[in-house]
Backbone as CSV, one residue per row, in Angstrom:
resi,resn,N_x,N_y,N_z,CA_x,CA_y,CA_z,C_x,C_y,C_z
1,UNK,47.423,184.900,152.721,46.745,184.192,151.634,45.459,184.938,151.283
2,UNK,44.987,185.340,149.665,44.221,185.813,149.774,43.023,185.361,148.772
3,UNK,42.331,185.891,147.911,41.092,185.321,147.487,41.523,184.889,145.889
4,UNK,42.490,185.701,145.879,43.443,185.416,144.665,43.770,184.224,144.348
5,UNK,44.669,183.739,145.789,44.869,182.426,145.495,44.013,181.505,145.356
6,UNK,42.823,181.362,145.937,41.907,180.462,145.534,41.059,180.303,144.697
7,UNK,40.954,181.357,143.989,40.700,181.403,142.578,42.245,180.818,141.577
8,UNK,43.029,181.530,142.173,44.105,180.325,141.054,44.460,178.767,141.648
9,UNK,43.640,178.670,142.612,43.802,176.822,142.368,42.546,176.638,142.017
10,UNK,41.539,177.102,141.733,40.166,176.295,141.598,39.711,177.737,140.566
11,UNK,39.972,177.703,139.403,39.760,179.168,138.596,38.908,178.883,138.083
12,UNK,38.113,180.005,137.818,36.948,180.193,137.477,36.808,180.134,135.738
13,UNK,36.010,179.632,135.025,35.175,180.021,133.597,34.369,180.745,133.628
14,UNK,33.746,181.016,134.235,32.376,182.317,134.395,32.450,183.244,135.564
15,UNK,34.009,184.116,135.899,34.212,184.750,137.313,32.957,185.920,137.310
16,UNK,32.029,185.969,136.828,30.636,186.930,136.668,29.455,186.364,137.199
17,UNK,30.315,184.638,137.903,28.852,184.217,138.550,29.447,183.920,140.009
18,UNK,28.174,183.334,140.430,28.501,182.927,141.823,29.484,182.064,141.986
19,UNK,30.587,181.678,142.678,31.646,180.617,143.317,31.115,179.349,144.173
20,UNK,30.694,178.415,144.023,30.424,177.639,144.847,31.512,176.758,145.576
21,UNK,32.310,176.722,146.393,33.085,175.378,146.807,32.633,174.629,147.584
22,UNK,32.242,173.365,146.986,31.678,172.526,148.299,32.274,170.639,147.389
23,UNK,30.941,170.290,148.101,31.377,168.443,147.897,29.815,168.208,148.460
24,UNK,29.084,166.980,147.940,27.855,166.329,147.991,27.589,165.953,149.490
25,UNK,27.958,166.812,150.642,27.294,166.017,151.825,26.381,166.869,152.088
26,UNK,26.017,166.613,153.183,24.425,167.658,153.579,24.859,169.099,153.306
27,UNK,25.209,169.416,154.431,25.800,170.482,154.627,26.190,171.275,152.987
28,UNK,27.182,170.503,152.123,27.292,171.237,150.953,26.231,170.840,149.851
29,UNK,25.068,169.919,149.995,24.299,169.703,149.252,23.293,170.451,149.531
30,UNK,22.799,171.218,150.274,21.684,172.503,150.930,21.884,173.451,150.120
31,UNK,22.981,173.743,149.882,23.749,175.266,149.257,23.421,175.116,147.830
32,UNK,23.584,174.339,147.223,23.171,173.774,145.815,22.034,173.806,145.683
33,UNK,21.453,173.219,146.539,19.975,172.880,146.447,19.371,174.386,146.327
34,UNK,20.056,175.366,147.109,19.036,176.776,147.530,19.738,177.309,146.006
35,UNK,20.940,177.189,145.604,21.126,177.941,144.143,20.103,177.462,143.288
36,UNK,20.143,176.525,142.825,19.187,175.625,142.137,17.761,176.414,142.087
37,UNK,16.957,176.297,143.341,15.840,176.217,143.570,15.611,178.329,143.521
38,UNK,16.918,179.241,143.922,16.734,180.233,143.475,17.147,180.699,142.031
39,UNK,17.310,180.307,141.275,17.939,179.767,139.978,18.468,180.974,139.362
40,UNK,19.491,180.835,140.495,21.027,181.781,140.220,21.843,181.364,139.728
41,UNK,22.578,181.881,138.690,23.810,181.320,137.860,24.778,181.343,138.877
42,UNK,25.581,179.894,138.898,26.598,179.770,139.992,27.152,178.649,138.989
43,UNK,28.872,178.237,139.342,29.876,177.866,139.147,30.174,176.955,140.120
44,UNK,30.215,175.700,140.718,30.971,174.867,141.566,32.098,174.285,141.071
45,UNK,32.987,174.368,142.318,34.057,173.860,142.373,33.764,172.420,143.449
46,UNK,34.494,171.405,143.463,34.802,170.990,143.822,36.037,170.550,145.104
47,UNK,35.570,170.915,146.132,36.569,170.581,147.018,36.566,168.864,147.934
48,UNK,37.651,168.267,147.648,37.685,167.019,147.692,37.879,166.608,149.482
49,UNK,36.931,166.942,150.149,37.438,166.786,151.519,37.856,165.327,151.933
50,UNK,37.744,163.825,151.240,38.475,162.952,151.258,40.625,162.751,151.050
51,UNK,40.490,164.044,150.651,41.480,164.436,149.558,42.449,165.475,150.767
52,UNK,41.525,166.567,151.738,42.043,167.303,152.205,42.204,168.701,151.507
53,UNK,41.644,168.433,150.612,41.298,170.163,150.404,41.050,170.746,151.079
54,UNK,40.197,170.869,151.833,39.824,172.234,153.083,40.681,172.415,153.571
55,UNK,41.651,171.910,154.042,43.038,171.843,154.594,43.750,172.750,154.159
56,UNK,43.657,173.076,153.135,44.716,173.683,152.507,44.529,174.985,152.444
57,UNK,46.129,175.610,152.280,46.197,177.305,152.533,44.786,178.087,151.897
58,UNK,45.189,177.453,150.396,44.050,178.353,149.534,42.847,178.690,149.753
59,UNK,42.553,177.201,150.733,40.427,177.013,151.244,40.612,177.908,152.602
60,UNK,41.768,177.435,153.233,41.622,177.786,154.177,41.137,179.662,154.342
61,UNK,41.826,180.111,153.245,42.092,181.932,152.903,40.066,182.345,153.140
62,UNK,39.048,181.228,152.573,37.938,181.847,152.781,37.235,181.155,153.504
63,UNK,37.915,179.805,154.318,36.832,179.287,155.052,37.752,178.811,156.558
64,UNK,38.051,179.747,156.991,39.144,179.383,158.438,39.226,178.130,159.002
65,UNK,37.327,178.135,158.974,37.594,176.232,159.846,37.637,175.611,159.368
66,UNK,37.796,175.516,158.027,38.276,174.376,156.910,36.984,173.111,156.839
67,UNK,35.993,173.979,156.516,34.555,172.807,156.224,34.424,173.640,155.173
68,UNK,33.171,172.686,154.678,32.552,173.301,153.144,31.040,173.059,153.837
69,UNK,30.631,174.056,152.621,30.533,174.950,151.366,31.304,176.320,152.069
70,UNK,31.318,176.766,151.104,31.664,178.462,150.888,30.993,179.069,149.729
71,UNK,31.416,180.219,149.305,30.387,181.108,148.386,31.463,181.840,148.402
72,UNK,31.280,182.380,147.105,31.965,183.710,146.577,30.746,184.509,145.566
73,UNK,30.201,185.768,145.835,29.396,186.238,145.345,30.259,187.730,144.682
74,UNK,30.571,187.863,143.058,30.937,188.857,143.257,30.438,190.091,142.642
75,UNK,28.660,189.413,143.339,27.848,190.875,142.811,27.207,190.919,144.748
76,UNK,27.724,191.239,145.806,27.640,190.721,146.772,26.010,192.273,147.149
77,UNK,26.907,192.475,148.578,25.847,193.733,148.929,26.468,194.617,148.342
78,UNK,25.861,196.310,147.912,26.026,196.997,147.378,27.125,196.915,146.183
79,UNK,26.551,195.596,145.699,27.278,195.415,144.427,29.086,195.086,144.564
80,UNK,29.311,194.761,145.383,30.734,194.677,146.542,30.588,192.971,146.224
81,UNK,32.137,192.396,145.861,31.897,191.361,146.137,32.083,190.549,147.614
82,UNK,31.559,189.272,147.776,31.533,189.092,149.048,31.806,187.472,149.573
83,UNK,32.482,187.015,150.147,33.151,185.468,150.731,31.937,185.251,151.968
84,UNK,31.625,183.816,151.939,30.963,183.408,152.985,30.890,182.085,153.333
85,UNK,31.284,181.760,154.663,31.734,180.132,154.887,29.829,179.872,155.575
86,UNK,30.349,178.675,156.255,28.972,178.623,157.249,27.594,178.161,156.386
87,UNK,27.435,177.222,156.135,26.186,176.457,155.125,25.064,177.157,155.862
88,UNK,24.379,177.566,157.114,23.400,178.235,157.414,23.264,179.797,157.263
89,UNK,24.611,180.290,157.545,24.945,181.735,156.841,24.886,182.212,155.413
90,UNK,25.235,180.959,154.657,25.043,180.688,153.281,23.525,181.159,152.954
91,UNK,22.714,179.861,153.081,21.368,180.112,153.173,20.397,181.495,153.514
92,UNK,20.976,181.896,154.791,20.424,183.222,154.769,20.553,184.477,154.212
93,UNK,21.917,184.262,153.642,22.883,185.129,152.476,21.412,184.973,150.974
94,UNK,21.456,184.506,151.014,20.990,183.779,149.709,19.227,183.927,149.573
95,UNK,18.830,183.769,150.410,17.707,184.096,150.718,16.934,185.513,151.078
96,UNK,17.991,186.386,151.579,18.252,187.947,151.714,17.853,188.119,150.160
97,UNK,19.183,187.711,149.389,19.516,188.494,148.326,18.450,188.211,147.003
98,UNK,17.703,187.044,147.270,16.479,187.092,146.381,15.416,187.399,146.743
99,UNK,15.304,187.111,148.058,13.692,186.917,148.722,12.917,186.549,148.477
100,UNK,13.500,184.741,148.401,12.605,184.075,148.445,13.138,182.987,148.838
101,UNK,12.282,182.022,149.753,11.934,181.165,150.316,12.570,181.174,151.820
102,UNK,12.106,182.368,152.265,11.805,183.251,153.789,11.333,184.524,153.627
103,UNK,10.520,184.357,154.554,9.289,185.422,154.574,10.692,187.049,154.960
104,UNK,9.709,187.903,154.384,10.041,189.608,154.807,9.615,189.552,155.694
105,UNK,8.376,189.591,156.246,7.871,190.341,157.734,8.489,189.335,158.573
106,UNK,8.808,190.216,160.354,9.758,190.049,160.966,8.983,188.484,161.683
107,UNK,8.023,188.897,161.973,7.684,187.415,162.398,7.986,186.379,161.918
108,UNK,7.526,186.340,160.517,7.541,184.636,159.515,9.132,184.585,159.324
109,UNK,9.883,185.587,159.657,11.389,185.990,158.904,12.003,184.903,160.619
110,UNK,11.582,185.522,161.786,11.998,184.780,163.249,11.715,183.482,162.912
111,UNK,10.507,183.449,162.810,10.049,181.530,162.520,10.853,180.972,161.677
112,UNK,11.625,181.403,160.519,12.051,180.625,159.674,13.559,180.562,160.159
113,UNK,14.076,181.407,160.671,15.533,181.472,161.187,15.621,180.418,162.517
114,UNK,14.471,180.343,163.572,14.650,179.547,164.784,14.850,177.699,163.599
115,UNK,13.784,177.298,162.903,14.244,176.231,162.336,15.708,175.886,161.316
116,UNK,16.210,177.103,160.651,17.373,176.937,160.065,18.506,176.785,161.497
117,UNK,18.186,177.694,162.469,19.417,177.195,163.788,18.716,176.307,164.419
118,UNK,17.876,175.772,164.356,17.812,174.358,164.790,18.603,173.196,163.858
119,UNK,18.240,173.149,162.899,19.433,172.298,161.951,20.834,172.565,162.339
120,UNK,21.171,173.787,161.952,22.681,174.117,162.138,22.988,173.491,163.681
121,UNK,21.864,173.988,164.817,22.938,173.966,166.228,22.308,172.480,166.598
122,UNK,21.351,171.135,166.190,20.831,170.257,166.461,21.230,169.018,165.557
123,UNK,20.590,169.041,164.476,20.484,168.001,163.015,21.638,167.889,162.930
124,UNK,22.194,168.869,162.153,23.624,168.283,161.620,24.640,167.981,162.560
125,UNK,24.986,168.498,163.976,26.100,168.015,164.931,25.387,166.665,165.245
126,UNK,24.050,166.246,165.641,24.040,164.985,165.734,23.951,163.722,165.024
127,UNK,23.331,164.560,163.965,22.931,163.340,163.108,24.696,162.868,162.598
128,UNK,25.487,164.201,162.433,26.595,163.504,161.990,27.675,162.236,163.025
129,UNK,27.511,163.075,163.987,28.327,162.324,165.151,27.655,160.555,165.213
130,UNK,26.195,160.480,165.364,25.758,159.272,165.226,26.053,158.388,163.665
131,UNK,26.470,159.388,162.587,26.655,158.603,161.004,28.168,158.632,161.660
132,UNK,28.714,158.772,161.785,30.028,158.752,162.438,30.437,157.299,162.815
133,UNK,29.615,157.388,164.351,29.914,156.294,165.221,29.222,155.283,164.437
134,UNK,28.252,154.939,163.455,27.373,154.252,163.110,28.242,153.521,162.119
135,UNK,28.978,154.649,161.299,29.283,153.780,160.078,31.109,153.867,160.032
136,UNK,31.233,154.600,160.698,32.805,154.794,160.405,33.663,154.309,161.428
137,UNK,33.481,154.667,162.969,34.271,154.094,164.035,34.449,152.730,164.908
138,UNK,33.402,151.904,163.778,33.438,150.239,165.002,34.847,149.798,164.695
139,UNK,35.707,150.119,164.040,37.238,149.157,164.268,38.316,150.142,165.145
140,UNK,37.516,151.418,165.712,37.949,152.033,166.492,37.488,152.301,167.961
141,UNK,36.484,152.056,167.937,35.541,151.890,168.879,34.503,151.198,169.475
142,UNK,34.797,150.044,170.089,33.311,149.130,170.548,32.875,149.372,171.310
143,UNK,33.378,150.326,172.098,32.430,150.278,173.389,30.722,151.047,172.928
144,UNK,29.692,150.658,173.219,28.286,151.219,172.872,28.020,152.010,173.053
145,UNK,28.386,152.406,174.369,27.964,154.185,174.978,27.813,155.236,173.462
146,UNK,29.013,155.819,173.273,28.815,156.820,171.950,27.561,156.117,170.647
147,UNK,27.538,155.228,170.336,26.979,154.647,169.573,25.717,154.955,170.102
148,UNK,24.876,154.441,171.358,23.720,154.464,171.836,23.223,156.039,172.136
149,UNK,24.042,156.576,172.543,23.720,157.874,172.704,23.486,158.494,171.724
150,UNK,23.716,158.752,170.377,24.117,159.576,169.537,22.413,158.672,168.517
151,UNK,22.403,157.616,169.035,21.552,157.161,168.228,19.762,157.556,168.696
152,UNK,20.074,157.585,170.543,19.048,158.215,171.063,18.456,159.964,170.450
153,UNK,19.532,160.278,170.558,19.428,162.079,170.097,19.094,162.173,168.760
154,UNK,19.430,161.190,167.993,18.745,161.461,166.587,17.438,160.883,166.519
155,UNK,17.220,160.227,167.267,15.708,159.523,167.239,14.926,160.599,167.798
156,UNK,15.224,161.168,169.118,14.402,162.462,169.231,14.182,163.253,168.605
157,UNK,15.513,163.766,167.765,14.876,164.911,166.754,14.133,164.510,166.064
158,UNK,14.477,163.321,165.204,13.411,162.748,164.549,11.834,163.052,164.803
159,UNK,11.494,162.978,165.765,10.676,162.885,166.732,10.386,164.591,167.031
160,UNK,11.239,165.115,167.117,10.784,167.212,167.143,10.307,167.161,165.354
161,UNK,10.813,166.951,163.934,10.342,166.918,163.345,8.938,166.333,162.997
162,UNK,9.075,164.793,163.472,7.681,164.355,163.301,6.309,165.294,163.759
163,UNK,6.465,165.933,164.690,5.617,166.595,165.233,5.118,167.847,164.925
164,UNK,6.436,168.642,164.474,6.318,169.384,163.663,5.804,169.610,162.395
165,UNK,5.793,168.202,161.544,5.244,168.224,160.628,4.182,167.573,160.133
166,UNK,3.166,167.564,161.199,2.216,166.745,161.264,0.791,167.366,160.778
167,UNK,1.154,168.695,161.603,0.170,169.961,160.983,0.292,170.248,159.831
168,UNK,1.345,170.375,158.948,1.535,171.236,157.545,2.719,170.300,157.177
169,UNK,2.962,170.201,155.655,3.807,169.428,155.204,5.059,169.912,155.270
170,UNK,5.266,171.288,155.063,6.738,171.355,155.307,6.978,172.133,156.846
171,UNK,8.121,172.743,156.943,8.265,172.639,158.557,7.865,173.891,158.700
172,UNK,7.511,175.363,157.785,6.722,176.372,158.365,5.320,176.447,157.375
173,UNK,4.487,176.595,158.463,3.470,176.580,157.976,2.879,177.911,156.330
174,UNK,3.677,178.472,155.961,3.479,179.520,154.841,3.970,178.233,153.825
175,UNK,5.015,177.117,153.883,5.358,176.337,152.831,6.813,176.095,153.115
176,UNK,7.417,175.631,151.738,8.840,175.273,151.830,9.973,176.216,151.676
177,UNK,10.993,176.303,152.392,11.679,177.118,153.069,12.877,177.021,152.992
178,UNK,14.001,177.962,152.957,15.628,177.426,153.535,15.843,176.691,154.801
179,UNK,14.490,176.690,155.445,14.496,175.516,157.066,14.532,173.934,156.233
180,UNK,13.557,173.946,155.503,13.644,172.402,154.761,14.937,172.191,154.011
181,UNK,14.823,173.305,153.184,16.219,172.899,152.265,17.891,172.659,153.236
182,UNK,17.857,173.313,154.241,18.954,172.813,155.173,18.831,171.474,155.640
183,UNK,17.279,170.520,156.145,17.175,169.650,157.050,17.273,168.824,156.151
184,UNK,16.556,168.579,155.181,16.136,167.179,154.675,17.066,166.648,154.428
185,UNK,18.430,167.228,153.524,19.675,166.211,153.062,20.083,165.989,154.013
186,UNK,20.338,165.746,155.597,20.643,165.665,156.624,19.811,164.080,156.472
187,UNK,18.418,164.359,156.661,17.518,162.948,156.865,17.908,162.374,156.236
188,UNK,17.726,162.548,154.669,18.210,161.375,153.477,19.489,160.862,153.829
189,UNK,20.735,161.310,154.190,21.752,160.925,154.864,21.475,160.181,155.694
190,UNK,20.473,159.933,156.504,20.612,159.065,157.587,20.159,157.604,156.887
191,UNK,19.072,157.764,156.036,18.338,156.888,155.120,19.568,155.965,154.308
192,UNK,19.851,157.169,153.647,21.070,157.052,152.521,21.990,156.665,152.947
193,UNK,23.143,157.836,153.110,24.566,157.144,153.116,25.114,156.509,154.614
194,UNK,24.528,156.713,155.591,24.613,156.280,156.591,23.734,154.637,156.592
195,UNK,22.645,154.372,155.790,21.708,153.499,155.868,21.018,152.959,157.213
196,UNK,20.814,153.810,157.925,20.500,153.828,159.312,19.047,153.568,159.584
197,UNK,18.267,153.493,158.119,16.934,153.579,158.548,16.570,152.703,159.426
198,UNK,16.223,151.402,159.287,16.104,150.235,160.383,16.633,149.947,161.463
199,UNK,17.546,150.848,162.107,18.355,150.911,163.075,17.551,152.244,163.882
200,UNK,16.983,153.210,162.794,16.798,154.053,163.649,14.912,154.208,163.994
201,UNK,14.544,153.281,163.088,13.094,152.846,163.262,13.057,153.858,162.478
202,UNK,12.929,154.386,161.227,12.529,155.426,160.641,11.601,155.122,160.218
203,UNK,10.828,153.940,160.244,8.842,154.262,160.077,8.328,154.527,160.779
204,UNK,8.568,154.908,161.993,8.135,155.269,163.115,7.771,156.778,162.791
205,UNK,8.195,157.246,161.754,8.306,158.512,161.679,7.508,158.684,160.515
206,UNK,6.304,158.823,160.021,5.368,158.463,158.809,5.508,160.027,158.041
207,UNK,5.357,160.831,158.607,4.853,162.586,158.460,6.363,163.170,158.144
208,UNK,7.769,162.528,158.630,9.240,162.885,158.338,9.314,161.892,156.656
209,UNK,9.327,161.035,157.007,9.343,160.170,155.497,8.622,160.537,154.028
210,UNK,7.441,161.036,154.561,6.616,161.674,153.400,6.976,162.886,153.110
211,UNK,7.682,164.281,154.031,8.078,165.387,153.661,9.663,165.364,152.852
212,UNK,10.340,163.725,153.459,11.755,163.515,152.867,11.292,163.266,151.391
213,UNK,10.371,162.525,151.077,9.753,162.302,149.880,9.330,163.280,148.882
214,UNK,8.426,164.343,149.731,8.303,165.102,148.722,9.237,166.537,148.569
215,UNK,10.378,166.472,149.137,11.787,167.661,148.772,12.430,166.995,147.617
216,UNK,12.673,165.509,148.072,13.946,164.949,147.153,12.872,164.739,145.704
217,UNK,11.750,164.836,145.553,11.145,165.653,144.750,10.889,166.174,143.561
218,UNK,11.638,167.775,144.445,11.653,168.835,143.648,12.582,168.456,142.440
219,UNK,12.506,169.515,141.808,13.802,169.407,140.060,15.049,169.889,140.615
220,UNK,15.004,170.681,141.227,16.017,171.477,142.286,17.244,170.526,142.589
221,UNK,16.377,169.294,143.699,17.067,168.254,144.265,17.481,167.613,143.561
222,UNK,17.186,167.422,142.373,17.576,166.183,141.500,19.067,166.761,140.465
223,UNK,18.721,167.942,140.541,20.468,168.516,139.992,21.273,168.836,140.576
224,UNK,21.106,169.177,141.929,21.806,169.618,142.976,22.999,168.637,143.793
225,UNK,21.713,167.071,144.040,22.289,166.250,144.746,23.688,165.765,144.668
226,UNK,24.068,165.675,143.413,25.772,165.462,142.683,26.477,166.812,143.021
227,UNK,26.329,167.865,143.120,27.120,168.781,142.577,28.105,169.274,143.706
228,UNK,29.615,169.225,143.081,30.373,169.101,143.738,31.317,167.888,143.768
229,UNK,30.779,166.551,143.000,31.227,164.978,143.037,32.465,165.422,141.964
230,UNK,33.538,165.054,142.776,35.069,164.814,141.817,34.698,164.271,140.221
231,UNK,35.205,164.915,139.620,35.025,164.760,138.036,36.048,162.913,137.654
C-alpha cells in the first residue's frame, strides 16, 4: 500500500500544500493549532476514528499504528516530499522547518524538547487513560482502582505544571512554544470533553487555568479547534 492510495481515498484540492489527516482530539488538535499559528498553507482531511479510519489499509500505508494526526509535506527536506505520523514528531517537524516557536541555540532548543516529551511520554498517556476510565468505562468497569489511580497521576501532573508555571506564563521561560501548543488541548480536554474539572479539583490549580485561558486565546486556537470535525 502506498501514498498513492491515500491520496485516492482522501484526495487532495491543493496537492501543493501540506496534507493534514487528523480529527479534533488533543493529540490531532496540536497539529492544527502549530499550522495555524505557523501560518502554513495546509489541507485537512478528515479521518473519522469513531468510524475506523485509521484502521484502514490506506491510513494505515502512512501511519502504522493507526492513530492520528499525520502530515504529508510535499515540499519536505531538501525539497523531497515527506510522511510523518507521531503528533510530537509532527511538531518538531514543523517547527524545524519554520523556526519558530523553538529556540535555535542548543540549550533553549533541549529545554523545549524535554517539555514536548514530557507531554508525549506523561500528559497525553495519562490524562487519556483517566478520560477513559472517567467517562467511557463505568458499564465496563466498577471496580475504583483504575479510576483512582489514573485520577491521582493526573492530579500530579497537574501539579508539575502548576509549578512550572508559576514563574513565567507559559511553560518556557523565552514564551509560548510547541511545549504549550502540545499540552494545553490535553488540559482543556480534561475541563472539556472529559468534564473532569470538579472531580479533579482543577482550582486548585490557579497558574494552569490562567495559562489554559490565555492559549485557547490565541486566533490560532479558535480555527484550529474544529479542524478535522466530519463534514
Amino acid at each position: 500500500m502506498s501514498l498513492h492510495a491515500v491520496q485516492e481515498r482522501w484526495p487532495a484540492k491543493h496537492p501543493d500544500r501540506i496534507q493534514l489527516y487528523t480529527f479534533p482530539t488533543p493529540n490531532g488538535v496540536k497539529v492544527s493549532i502549530a499550522l495555524e499559528e505557523m501560518e502554513l498553507p495546509y489541507e485537512a482531511h478528515s479521518i473519522h476514528i469513531g468510524k475506523g479510519d485509521q484502521h484502514t489499509p490506506e491510513y494505515l500505508a502512512i501511519s502504522p499504528n493507526g492513530k492520528i494526526p499525520t502530515l504529508f509535506d510535499p515540499d519536505g527536506p531538501n525539497h523531497e516530499p515527506i510522511a510523518l505520523m507521531e503528533s510530537g514528531a509532527i511538531l518538531y517537524y514543523l517547527a524545524e522547518k519554520t523556526g519558530k516557536f523553538m529556540p535555535s541555540d542548543p540549550l533553549g532548543k533541549s529545554e523545549t524538547l524535554q517539555w514536548l516529551f514530557f507531554q508525549v511520554g506523561h500528559i497525553g498517556p495519562m490524562f487519556g487513560q483517566f478520560g477513559h476510565f472517567h467517562k467511557f468505562a463505568k458499564d465496563n468497569c466498577d471496580h475504583p482502582y483504575p479510576l483512582e489511580r489514573y485520577k491521582n497521576e493526573t492530579r500530579r501532573l497537574l501539579g508539575v505544571l502548576e509549578r512550572r508555571l508559576t514563574n513565567h506564563p507559559f511553560l518556557l521561560p523565552f514564551g509560548y512554544s510547541v511545549a504549550d501548543i502540545a499540552t494545553f488541548p490535553w488540559v482543556e480536554g480534561l475541563v472539556g470533553f472529559y468534564a473532569a474539572g470538579q472531580l479533579l479539583g482543577f482550582q486548585e490549580f490557579p497558574h494552569v487555568k490562567k495559562w489554559l485561558e490565555t492559549c485557547m486565546e490565541r486566533p490560532a486556537y479558535k480555527r484550529a479547534h474544529r479542524v478535522g470535525s466530519p463534514e
